[in-house]
SEDREN-921884 format. One record per atom (N, C-alpha, C): atom name; residue in three letters; x, y, z. Coordinates in Angstrom, 3 decimals. Layout:
PT, dovex, lumtor, x, y, z
PT, CA, ALA, X, Y, Z
...
This chain:
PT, dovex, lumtor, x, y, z
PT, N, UNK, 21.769, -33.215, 6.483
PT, CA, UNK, 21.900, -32.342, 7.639
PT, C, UNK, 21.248, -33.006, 8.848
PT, N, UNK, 21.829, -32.860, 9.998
PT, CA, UNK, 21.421, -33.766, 10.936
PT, C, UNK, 20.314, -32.538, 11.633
PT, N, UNK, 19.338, -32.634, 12.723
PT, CA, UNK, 18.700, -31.874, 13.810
PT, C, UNK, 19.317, -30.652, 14.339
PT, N, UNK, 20.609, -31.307, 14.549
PT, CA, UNK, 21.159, -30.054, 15.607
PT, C, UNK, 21.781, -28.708, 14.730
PT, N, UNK, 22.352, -29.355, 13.501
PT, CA, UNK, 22.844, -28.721, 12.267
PT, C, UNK, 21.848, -27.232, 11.794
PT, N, UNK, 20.707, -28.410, 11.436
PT, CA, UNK, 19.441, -27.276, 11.076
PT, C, UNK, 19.135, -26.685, 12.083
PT, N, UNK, 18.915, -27.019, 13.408
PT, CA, UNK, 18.946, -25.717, 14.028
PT, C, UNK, 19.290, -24.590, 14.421
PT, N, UNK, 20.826, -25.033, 14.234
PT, CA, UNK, 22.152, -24.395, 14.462
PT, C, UNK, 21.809, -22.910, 13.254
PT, N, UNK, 21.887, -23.613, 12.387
PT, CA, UNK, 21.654, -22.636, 11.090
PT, C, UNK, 20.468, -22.002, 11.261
PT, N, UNK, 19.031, -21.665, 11.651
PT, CA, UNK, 17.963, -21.630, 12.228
PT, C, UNK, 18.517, -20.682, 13.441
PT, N, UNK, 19.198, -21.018, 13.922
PT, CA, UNK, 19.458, -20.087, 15.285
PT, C, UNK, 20.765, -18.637, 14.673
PT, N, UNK, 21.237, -18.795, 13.526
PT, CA, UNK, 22.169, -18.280, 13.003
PT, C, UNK, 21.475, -16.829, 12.675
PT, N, UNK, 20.323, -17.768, 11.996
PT, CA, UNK, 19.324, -16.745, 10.475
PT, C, UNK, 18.891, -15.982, 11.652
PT, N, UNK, 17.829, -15.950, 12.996
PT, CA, UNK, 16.868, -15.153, 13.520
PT, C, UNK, 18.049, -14.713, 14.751
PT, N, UNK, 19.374, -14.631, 14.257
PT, CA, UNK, 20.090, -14.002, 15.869
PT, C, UNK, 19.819, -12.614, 15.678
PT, N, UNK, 19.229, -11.830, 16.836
PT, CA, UNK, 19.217, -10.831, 16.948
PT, C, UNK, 17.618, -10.007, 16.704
PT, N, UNK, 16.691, -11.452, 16.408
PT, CA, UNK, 15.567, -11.103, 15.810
PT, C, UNK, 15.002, -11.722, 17.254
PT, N, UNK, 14.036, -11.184, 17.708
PT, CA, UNK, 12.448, -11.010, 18.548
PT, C, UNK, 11.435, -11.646, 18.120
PT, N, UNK, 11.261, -12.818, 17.778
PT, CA, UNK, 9.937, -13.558, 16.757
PT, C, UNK, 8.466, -13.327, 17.282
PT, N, UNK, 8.303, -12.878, 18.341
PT, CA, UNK, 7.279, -12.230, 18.886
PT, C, UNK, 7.102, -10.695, 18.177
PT, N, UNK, 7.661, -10.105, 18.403
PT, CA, UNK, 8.370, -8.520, 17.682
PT, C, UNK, 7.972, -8.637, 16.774
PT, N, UNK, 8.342, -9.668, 15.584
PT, CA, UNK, 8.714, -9.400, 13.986
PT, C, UNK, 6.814, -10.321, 14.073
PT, N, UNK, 6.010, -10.706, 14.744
PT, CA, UNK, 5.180, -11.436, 13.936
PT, C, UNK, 3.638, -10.489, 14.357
PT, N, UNK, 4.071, -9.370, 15.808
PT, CA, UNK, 3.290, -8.270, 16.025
PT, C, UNK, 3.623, -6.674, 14.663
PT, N, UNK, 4.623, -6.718, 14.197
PT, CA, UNK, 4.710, -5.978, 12.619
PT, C, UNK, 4.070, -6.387, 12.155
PT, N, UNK, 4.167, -7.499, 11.921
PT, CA, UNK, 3.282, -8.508, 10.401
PT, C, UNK, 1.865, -8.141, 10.767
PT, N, UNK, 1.818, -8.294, 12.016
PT, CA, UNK, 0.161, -7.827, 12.210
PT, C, UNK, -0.461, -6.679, 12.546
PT, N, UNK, 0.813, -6.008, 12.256
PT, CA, UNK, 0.401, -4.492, 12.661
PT, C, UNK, -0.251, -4.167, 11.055
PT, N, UNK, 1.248, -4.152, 10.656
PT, CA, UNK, 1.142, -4.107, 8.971
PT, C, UNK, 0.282, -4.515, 7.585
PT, N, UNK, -0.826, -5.279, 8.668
PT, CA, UNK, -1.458, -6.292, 7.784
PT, C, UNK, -2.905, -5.034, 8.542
PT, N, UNK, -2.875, -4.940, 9.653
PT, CA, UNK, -4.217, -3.928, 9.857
PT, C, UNK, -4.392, -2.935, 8.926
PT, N, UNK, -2.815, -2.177, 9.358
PT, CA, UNK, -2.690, -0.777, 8.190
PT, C, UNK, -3.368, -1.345, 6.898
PT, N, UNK, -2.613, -1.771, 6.443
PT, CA, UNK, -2.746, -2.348, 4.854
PT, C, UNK, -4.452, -2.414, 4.722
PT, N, UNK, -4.987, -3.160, 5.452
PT, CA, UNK, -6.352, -3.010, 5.434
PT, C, UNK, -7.361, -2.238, 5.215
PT, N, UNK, -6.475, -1.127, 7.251
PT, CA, UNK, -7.395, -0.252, 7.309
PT, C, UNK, -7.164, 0.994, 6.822
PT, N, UNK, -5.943, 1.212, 6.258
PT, CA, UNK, -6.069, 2.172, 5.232
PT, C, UNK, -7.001, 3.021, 4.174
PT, N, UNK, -7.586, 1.900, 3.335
PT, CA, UNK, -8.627, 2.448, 2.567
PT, C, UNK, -10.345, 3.282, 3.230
PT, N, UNK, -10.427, 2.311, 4.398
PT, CA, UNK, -11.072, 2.877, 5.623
PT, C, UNK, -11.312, 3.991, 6.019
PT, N, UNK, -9.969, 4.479, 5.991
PT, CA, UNK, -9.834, 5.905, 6.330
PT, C, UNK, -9.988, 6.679, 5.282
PT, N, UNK, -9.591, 6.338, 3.997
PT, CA, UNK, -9.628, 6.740, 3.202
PT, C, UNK, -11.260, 7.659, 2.562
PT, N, UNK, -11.828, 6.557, 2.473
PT, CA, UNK, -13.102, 6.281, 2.375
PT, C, UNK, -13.849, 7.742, 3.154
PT, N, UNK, -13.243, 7.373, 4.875
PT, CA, UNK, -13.963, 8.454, 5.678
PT, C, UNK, -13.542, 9.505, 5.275
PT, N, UNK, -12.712, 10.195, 5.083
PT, CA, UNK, -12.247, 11.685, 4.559
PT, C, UNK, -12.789, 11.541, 3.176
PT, N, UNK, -13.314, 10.675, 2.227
PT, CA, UNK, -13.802, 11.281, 1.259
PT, C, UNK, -15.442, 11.610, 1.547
PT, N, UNK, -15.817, 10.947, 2.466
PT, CA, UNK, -16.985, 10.939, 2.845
PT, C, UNK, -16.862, 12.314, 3.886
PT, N, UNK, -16.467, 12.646, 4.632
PT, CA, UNK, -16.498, 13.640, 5.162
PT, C, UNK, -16.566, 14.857, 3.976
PT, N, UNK, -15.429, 14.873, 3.305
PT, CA, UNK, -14.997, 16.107, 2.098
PT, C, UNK, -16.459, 16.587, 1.227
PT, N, UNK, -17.150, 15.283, 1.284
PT, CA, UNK, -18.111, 15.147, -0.184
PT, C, UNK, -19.342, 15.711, 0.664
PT, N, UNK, -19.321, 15.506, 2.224
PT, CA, UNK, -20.747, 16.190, 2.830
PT, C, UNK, -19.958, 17.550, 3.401
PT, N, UNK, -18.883, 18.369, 3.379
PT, CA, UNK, -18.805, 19.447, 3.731
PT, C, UNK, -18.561, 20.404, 2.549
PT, N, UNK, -18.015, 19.843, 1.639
PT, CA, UNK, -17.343, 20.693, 0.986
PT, C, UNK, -18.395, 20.058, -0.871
PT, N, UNK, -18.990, 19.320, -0.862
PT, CA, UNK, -19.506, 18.722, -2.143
PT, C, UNK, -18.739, 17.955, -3.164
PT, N, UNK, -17.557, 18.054, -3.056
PT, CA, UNK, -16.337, 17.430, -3.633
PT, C, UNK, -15.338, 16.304, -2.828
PT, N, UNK, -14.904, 15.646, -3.844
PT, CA, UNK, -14.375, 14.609, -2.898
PT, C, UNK, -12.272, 15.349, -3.798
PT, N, UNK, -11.883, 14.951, -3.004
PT, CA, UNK, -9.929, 15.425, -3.319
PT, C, UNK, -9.236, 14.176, -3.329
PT, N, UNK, -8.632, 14.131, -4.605
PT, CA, UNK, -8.036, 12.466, -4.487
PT, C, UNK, -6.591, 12.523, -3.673
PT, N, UNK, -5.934, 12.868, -2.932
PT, CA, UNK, -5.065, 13.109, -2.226
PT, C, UNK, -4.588, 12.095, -1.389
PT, N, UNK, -5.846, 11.768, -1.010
PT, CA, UNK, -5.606, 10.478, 0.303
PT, C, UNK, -5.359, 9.286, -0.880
PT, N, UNK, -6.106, 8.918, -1.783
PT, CA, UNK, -6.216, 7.659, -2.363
PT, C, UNK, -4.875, 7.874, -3.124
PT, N, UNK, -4.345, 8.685, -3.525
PT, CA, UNK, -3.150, 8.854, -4.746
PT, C, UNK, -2.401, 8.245, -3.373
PT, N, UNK, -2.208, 8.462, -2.356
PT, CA, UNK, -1.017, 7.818, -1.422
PT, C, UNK, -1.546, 6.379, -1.358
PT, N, UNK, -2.860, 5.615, -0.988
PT, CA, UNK, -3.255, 4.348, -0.916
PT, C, UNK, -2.910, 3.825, -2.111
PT, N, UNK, -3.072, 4.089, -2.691
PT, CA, UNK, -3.235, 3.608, -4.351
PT, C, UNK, -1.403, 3.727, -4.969
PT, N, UNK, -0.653, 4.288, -4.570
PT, CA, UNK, 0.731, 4.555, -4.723
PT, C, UNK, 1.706, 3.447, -4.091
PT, N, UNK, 1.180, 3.188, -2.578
PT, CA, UNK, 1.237, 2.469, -1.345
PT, C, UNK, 1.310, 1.396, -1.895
PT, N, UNK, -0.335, 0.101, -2.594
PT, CA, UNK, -0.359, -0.603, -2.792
PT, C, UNK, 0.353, -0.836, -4.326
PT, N, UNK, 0.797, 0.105, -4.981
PT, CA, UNK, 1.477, -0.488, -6.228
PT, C, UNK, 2.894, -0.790, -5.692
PT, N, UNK, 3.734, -0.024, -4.941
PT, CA, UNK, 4.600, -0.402, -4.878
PT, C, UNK, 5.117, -1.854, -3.554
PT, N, UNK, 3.839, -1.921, -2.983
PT, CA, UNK, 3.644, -3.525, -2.452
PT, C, UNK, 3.550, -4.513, -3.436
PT, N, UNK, 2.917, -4.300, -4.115
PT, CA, UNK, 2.842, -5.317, -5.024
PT, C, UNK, 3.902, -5.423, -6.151
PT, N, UNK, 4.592, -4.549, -6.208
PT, CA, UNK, 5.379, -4.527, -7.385
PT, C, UNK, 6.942, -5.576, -6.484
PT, N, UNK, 7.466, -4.744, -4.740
PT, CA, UNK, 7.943, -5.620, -3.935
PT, C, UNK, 7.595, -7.110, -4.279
PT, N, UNK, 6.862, -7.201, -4.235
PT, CA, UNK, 6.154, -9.253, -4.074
PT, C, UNK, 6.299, -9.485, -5.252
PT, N, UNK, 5.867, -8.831, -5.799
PT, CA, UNK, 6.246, -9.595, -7.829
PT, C, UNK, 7.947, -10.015, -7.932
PT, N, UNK, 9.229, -8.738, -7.543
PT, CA, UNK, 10.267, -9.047, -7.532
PT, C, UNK, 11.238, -10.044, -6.593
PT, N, UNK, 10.265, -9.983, -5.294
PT, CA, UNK, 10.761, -11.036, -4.613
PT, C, UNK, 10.356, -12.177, -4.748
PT, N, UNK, 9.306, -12.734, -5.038
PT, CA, UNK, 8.541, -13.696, -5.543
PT, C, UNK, 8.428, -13.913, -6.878
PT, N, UNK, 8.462, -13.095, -7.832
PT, CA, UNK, 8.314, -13.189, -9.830
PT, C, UNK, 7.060, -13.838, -10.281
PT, N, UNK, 5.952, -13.623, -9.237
PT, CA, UNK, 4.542, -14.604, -9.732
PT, C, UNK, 4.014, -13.264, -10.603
PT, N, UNK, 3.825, -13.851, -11.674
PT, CA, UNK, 3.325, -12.881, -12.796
PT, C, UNK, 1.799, -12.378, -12.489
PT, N, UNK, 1.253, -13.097, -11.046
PT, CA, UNK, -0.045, -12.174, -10.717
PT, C, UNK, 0.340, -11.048, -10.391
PT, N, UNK, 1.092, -10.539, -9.365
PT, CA, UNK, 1.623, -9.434, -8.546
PT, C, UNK, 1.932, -8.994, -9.427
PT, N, UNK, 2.905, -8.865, -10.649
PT, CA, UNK, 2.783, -8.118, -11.356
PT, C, UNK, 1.702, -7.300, -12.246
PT, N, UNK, 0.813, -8.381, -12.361
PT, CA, UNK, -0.525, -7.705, -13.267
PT, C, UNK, -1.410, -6.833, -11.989
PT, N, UNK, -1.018, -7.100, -11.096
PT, CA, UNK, -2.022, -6.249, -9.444
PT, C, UNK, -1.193, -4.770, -9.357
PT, N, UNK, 0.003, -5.348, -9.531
PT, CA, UNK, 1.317, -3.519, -9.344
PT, C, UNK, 0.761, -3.086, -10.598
PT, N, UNK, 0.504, -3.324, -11.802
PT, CA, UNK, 0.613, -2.310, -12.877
PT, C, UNK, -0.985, -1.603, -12.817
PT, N, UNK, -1.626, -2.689, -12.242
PT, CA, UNK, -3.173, -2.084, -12.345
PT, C, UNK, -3.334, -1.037, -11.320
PT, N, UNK, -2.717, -1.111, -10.346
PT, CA, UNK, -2.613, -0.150, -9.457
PT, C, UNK, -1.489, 0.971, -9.695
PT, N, UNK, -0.617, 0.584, -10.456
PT, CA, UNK, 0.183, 1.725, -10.993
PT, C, UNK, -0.641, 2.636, -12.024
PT, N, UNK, -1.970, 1.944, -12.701
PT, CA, UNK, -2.320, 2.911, -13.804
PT, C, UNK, -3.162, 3.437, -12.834
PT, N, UNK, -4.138, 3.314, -11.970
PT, CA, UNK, -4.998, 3.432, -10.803
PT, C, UNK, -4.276, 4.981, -10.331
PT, N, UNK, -3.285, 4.721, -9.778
PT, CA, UNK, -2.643, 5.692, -9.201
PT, C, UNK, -2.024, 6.985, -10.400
PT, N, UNK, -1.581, 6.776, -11.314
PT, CA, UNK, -0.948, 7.611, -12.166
PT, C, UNK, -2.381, 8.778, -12.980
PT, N, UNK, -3.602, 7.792, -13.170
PT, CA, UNK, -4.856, 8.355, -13.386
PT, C, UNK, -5.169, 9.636, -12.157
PT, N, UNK, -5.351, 8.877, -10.877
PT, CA, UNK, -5.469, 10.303, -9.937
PT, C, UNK, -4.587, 11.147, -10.030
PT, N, UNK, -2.761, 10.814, -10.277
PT, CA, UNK, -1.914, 12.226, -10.499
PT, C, UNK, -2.593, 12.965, -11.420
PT, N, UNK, -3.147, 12.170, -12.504
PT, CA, UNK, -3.195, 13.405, -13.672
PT, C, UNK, -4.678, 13.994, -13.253
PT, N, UNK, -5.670, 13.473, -12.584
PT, CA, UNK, -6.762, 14.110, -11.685
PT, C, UNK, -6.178, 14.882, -10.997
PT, N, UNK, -5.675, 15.230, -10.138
PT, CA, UNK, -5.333, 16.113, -9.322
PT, C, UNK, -4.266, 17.297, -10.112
PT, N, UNK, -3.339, 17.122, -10.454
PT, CA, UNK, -2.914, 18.155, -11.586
PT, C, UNK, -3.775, 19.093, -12.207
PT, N, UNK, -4.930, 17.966, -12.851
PT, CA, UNK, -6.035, 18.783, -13.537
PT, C, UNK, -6.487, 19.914, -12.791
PT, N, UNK, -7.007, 18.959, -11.359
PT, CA, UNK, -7.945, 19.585, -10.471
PT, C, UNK, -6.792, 21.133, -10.139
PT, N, UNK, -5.506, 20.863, -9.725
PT, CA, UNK, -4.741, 21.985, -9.305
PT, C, UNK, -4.734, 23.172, -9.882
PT, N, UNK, -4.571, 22.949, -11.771
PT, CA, UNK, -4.429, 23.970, -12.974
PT, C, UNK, -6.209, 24.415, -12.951
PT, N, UNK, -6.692, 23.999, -12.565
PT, CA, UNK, -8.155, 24.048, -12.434
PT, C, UNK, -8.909, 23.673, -13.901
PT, N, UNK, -8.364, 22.840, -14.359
PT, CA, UNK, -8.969, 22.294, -15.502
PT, C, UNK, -9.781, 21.221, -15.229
PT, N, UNK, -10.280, 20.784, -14.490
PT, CA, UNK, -11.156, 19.737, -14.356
PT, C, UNK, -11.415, 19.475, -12.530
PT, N, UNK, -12.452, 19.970, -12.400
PT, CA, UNK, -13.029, 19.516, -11.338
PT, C, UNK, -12.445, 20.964, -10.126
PT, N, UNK, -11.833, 21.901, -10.424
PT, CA, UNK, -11.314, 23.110, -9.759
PT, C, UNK, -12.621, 23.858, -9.269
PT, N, UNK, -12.179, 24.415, -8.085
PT, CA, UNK, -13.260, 25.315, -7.815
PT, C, UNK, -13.079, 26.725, -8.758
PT, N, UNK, -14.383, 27.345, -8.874
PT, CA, UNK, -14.770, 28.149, -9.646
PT, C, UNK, -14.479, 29.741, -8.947
C-alpha cells in the first residue's frame, strides 16, 4: 500500500467522525468510570451518618456498570483477564441483588 492509499482508507474509516469529539468522550468516560465509585462512596457515607445503615442501591448499579464493561472488552478483545474481572464483578453485583431483596422482604438487614 502506498501513503496516499493508507490514507485514503484512514480518511474513509473517521468520515463523519470529530477526532477532537470522540477523544473528549473517551475522557469524559474515563472520569465517570472513575468517579463513579466516588459518589458512590459519598451517599453511603452520608446514608450510614443519617440513617445508621448503608443501602446497596448505588453500588448494585456501579458494580452492574463495571461487569458489563468488562465483559464488552473480554468479547471485543477475548483476553481471558477481562473475563476473570466481568465474572468477579458479576458475582460482586449478583451478591448485592440478593442483599437488597433480602433487605426489601426484610429478611436481613430491614428496618424493624
Amino acid at each position: 500500500m502506498t501513503k496516499e492509499e493508507i490514507l485514503e482508507k484512514s480518511r474513509d474509516e473517521n468520515a463523519g467522525r470529530d477526532i477532537d469529539d470522540i477523544d473528549v468522550q473517551r475522557s469524559a468516560a474515563r472520569v465517570a468510570y472513575f468517579g463513579s465509585p466516588v459518589l458512590c462512596a459519598g451517599i453511603s457515607i452520608l446514608q450510614f451518618i443519617f440513617k445508621k445503615r448503608v443501602s446497596v442501591q448505588c453500588w448494585i448499579v456501579f458494580f452492574g456498570m463495571l461487569a458489563i464493561a468488562f465483559s464488552v472488552k473480554y468479547f471485543k478483545r477475548k483476553k481471558l483477564h477481562e473475563l476473570f474481572v466481568a465474572i468477579g464483578y458479576f458475582l460482586i453485583f449478583a451478591s448485592l441483588v440478593v442483599a437488597f431483596i433480602f433487605e426489601l422482604t426484610g429478611r436481613f438487614g430491614g428496618e424493624s
